[in-house]
C-alpha positions in Angstrom: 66.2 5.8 -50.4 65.0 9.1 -52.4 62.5 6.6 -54.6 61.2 5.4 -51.7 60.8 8.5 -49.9 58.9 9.8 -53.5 56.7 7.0 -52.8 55.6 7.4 -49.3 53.1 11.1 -49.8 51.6 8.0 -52.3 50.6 4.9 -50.3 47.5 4.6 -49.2 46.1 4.9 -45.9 44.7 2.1 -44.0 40.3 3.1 -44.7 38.8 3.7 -41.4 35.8 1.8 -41.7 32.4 2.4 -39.6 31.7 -1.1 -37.6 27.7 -1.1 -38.1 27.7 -4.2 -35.4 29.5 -1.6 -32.7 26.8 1.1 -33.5 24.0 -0.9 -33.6 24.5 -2.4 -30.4 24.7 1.3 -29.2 22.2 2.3 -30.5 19.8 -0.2 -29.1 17.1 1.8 -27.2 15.8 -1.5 -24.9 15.7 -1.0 -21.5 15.2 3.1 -20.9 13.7 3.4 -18.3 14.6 6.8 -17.2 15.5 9.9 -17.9 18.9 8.6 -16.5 18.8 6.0 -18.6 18.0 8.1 -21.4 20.8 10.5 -21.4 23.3 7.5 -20.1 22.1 5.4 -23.7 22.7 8.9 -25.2 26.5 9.5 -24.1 27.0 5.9 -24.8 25.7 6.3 -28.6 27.9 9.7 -28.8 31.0 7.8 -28.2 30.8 4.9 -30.1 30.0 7.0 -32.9 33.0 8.9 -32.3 35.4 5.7 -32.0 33.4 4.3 -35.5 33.3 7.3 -37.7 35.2 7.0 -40.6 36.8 10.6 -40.4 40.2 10.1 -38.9 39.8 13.6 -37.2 36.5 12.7 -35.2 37.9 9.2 -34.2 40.9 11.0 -32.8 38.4 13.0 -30.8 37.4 9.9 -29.0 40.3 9.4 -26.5 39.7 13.1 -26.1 36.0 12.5 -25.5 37.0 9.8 -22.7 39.0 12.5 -20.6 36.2 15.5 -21.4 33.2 14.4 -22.0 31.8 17.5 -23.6 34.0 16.8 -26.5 31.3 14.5 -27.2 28.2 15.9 -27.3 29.9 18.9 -28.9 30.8 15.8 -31.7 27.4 14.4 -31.7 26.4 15.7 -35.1 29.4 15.3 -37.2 30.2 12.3 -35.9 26.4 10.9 -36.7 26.5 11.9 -40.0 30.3 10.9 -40.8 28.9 7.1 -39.5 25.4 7.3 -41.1 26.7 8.0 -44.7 28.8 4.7 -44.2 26.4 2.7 -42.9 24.1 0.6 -45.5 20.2 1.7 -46.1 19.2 -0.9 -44.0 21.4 0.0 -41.1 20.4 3.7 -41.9 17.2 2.6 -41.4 17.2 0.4 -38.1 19.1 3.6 -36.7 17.0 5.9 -37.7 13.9 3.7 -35.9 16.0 3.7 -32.8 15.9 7.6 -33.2 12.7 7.7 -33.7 11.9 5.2 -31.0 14.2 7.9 -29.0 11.7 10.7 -29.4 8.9 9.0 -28.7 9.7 7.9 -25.3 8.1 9.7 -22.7 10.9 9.3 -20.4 13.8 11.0 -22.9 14.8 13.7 -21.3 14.7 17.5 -21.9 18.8 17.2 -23.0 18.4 14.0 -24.8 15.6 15.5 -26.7 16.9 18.6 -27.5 20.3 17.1 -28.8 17.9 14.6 -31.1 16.2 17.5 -32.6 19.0 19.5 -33.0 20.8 16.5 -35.2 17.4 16.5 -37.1 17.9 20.3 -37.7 21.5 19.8 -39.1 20.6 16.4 -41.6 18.3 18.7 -42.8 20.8 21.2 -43.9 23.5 18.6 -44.7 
């Protein structure tokens, strides 16, 4: 029993692994009508981000985010970059068209925007 108990600060932890299939469909900008829309494809991308990230502490944000859904928003940056370092240069890339794709829109509105720029703001200092 102690040799096993010496071993358990040891084992590995199951990796939490960033599902590019999950964000990609969330990130998927077709459709956007709206400003409504807009900020509706935004929460939707927050989340998901937050269930795929890789760091345990923002994933266990997400059931969090569910119940208050500032949590999320507030998470939008972290959790962006925790998934985007994962994700392959390819995958970086389709996402960051979507973004882009995101800004351009004349529809995105003022919050959706703002939150955009401000992630662009924080890569930059990352």
């Amino acid at each position: 029993a102690v040799a096993q108990q010496a071993e358990e600060p040891h084992a590995t932890k199951p990796s939490m692994e960033v599902n590019p299939y999950a964000l990609k469909k969330a990130w998927e900008i077709s459709l956007r009508a709206t400003q409504g829309d807009w900020n509706e494809w935004l929460s939707h991308f927050a989340a998901e981000l937050l269930k795929q990230s890789p760091s345990p502490a923002l994933r266990a944000c997400a059931a969090l985010a569910q119940r208050y859904p500032p949590v999320t928003m507030q998470l939008f940056n972290p959790a962006f970059m925790s998934c985007y370092n994962d994700l392959s240069m390819m995958m970086q890339m389709e996402m960051m068209k979507a973004l882009i794709s995101a800004l351009n829109s004349p529809k995105l509105s003022a919050e959706a925007l703002q939150v955009l720029l401000n992630l662009a703001e924080f890569m930059q200092h990352d």
